[in-house]
N, C-alpha and C positions, 0 to 999 in steps of 0.2 A: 440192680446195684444195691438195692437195700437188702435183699438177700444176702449177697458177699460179705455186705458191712454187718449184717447178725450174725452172722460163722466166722468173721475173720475180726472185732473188736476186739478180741484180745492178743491176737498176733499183733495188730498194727498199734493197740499201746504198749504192749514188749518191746515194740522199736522204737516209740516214739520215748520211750524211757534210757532204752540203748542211746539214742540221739542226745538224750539231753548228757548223759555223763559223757560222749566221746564228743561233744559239741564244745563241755565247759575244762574238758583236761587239755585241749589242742592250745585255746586261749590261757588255760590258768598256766600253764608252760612256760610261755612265754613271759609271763607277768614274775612266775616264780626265777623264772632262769637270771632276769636281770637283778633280783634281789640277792639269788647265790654269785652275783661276780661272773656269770658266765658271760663269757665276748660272743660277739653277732657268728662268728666264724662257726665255733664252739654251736651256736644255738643250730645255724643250720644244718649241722651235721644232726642233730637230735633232732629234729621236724623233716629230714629228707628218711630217716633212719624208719619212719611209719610208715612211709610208703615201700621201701625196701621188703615193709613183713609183708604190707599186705598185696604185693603182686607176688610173692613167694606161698603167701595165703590162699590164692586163687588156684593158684595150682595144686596143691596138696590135700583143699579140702576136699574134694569131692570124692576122692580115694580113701581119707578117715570115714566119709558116710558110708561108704560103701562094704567098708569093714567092720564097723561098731552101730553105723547105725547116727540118724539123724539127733534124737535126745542125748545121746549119751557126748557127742560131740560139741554140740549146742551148749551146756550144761559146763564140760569141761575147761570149753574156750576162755565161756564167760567167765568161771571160777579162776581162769589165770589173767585176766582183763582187772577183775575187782583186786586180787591180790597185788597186781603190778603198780595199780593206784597207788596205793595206799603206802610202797617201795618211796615212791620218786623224792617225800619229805624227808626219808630217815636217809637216803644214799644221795647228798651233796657233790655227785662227781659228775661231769658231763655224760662220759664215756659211759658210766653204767646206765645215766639215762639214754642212750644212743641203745645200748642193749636191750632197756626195758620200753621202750619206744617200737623196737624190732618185734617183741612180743607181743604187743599191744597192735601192732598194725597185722600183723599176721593172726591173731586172733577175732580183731573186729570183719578181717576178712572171712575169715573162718564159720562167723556167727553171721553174717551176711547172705553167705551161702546158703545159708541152713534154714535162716526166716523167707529169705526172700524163695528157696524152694515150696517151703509153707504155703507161701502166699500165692502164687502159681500152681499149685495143688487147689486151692479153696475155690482159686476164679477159674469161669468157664472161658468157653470161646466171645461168648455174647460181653463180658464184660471184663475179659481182660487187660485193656485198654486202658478204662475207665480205673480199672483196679490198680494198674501202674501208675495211674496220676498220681492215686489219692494217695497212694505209699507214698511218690516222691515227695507231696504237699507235707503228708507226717515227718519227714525226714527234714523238711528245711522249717519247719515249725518245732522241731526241736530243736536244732541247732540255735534259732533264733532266740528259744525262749534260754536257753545255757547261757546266754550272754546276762540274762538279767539275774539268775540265779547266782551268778556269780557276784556279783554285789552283794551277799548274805554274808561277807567270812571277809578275812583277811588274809590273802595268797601267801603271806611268810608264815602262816599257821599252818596244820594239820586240818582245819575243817574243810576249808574247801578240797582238800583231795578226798576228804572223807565219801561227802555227799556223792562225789559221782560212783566212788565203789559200791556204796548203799543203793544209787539207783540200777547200778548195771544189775548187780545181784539181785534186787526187787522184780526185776525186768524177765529173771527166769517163769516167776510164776505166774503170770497171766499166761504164757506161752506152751510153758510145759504141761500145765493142768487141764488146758481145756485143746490142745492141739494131737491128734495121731500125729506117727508117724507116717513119710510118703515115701514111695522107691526115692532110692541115691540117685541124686544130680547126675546124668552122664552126660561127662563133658564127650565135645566135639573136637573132631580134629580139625586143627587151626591152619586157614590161607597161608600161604607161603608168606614174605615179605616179599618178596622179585614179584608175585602173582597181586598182591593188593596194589603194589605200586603200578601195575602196568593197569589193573582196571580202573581204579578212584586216585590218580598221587594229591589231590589237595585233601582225601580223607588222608591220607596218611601222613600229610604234611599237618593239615590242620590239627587232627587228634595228639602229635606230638606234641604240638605247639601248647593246645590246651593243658594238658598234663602239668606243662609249666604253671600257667595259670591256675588251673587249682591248687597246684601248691601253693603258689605267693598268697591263695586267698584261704585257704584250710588253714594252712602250713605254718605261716610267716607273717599274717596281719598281725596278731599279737608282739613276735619279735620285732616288726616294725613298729610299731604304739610304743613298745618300751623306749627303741633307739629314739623316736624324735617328741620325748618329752611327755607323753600324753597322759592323763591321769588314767586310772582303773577305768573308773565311768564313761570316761571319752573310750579305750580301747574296746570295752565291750559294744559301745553304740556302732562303732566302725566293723566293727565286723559283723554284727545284726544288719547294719545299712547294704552288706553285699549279698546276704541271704534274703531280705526282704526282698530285693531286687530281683534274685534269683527267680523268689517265687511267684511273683507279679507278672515278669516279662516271658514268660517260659510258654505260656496257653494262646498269649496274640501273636507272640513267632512264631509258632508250632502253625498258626491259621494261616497267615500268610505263605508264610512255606511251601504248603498244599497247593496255592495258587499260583506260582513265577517260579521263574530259571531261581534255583537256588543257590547257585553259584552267585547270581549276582547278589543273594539277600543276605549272603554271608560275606561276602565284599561290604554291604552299607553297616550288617552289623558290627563287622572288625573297625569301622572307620569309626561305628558310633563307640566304639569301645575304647581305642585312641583318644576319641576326645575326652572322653572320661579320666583316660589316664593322664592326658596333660592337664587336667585340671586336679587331680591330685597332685600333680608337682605344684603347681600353683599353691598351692591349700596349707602348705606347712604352717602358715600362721593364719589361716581361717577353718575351724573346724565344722564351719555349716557346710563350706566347700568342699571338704575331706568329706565326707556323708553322702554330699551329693556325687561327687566322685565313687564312693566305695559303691552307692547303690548303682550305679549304670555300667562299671566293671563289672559285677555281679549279674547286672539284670541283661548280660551282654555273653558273659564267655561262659557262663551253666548254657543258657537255650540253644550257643553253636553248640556244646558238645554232641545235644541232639539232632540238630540242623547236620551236622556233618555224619552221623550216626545212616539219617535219612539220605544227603546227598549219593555217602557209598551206598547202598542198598539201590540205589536206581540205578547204577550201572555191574548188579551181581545178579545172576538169578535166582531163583528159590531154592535151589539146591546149596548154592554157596552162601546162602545170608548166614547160616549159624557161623561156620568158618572163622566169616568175614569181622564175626563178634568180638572174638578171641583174639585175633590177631590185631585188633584193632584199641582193646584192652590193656594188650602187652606193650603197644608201642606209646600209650597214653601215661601205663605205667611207668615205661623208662624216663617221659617227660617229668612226670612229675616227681622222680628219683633224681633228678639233676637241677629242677627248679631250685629250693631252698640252697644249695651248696652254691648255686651262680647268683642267687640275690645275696646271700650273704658276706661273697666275695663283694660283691658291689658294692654294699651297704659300707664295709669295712673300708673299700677305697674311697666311695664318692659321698658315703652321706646317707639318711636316711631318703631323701628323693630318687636316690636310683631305685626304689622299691616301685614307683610308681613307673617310673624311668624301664625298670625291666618289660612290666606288663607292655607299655606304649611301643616297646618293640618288638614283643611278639605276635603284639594285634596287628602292628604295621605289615611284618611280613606275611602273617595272613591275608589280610584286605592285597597285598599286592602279588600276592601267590591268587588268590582268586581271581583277580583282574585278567591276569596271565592264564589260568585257563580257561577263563570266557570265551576268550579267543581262540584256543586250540581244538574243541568241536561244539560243533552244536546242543543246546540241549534236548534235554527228551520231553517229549510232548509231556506234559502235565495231567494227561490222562492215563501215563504210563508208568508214572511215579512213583515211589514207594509211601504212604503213609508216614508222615512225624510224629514219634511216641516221647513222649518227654520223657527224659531218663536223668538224674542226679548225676554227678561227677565221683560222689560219695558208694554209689551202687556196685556189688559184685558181677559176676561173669554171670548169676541168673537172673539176675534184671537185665543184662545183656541180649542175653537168650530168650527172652521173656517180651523184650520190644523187637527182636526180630521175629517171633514168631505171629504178632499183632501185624506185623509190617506185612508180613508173608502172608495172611488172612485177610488181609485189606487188599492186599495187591491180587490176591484170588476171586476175592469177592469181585472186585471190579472187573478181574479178566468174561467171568461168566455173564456179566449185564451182554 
């Protein structure tokens, strides 16, 4: 491992730089959108509108590598990510921010691809594993620390857009200077939906579901903090409190996991999830409560996305795990393309508690979609399992690729004992 980490410190601060400005423009959004007058309705079409690029990102980048080449993409993405920045002060209109939001999410997917190939180039078989952790730890270490960076400026100024264009841009040269290029990403062709649904349907029930979930928690914390009142310093605490969560709970689920029926662990964790969420209803007017709420959402629906990642992979073979990646991707990403549009409707009719309100019903129908196939077969012997890679919600289709292929060398390893 400390070999990886001598050849790959500058890949993995290029991203943890990448992290801190797409960590602090998700939240400064939000903060700025309610100072231009824009409605909750308005706000969720501009935070659904990132996800629209960047599942349209996943697909098209790996056809620009393949044709100009990993630097030259890298390089360009970024340069229209910093420019986009710097956009959203001077153009006061939703809609253009829905356009420039489309470029920025298809871009950060773009440049995801391209680091996260990096990084799977650097690591071996021995430590690639180990190597996806520590990227994801970089990843919600950035996000986390953009929350406090963000208390530096005042969100109806120019500075805080500024800083994150400064760091995106800053973020090319650790990367580009000390990194070759690697062959072009070749994507896989993608499981059917009739064929995932007939091998895993709670992976495919569950991963849509999450989609939602990270959106309300990427997406829509900050437009939530604005509607119910919250100062600057409280919105950035609350959304720190659902990445810290993330990053904490993500290594002892991932342990547990490996040992019991995972269907039922993902049944206790959707319930502990639930209860998270009805304590953030609770919490409008305690915000130790909202904290302890945001971190156990957080520390709850990141480690299923893995949990579910790992469930399918036990009932695919090794021929089908890349597939199962892709497709698995795409249906996460439609979740999350529909999250902010339906909390925003919500928000608009019921209040800023339906935000917590939303969450408690998608966990509910996970935890009781899992209960439901507990019962419908047995599970696989735990010595037949696939291996839990913990993998971010944040991660392109080569982190993807990158924990199934770990899965797939765990699972081989153990076939040969």
């Amino acid at each position: 491992m400390i070999q990886f980490l001598s050849g790959a410190w500058a890949l993995l601060l290029g991203i943890l730089l990448l992290m801190l400005g797409n960590g602090m423009h998700g939240t400064l959004l939000g903060l700025r959108g309610e100072i231009e007058g824009f409605s909750t309705a308005e706000m969720s079409f501009v935070m659904s509108a990132y996800f629209v690029g960047f599942l349209g990102g996943s697909k098209l980048t790996p056809e620009m590598i393949r044709r100009v080449g990993h630097v030259r993409v890298f390089a360009a993405l970024a340069s229209f990510i910093s420019a986009c920045l710097i956009l959203f002060p001077v153009v006061s209109d939703p809609w253009a921010w829905v356009v420039l939001r489309i470029i920025i999410g298809f871009c950060f997917s773009g440049v995801y691809v391209t680091a996260e190939g990096w990084l799977n180039n650097a690591a071996s078989n021995e430590n690639r594993g180990q190597a996806l952790s520590f990227y994801m730890i970089v990843q919600m270490v950035g996000i986390i620390a953009a929350q406090a960076v963000l208390l530096l400026g005042d969100p109806s100024g120019f500075v805080l857009f500024v800083i994150p264009s400064v760091l995106i841009s800053i973020s090319f040269a650790p990367i580009l200077l000390s990194i070759t290029p690697t062959p072009a990403f070749e994507q896989t062709n993608n499981m059917s939906f009739r064929d995932l649904w007939r091998v895993s349907p709670l992976g495919f029930v569950g991963i849509f579901l999450l989609g939602g979930m990270f959106a309300a928690q990427f997406g829509m914390a900050a437009v939530f903090g604005t509607t119910a009142g919250l100062t600057i310093p409280q919105i950035t605490m609350f959304v720190a409190s659902i990445y810290i969560g993330a990053m904490l709970t993500q290594f002892p689920i991932g342990w547990i996991s490996d040992r019991v029926d995972r269907r039922f662990l993902i049944l206790v964790v959707s319930l502990v999830s639930v209860v998270g969420g009805i304590a953030g209803m609770l919490s409008l007017d305690n915000f130790a409560l909202m904290l302890v709420s945001g971190f156990i959402l957080g520390g709850t629906a990141n480690p299923l996305y893995s949990l579910l990642l790992a469930h399918t992979n036990d009932f695919v073979s090794l021929e089908e795990m890349a597939g199962t990646s892709g497709s698995l991707l795409f249906i996460n990403g439609l979740g999350a393309i529909s999250g902010p549009l339906v909390i925003g409707w919500l928000m608009t009719q019921f209040g800023p508690v339906s935000y917590f309100g939303y969450m408690v019903g998608l966990m509910a129908i996970l935890a009781a979609y899992a209960a439901y196939r507990t019962a419908q077969r047995p599970a696989p012997s735990v010595d037949d399992t696939a291996s839990y890679t913990p993998i971010a919600p944040t991660s392109s289709p080569v982190a993807f690729e990158v924990a199934q292929i770990v899965a797939e060398e765990a699972l081989e390893s153990e076939n040969e004992r």
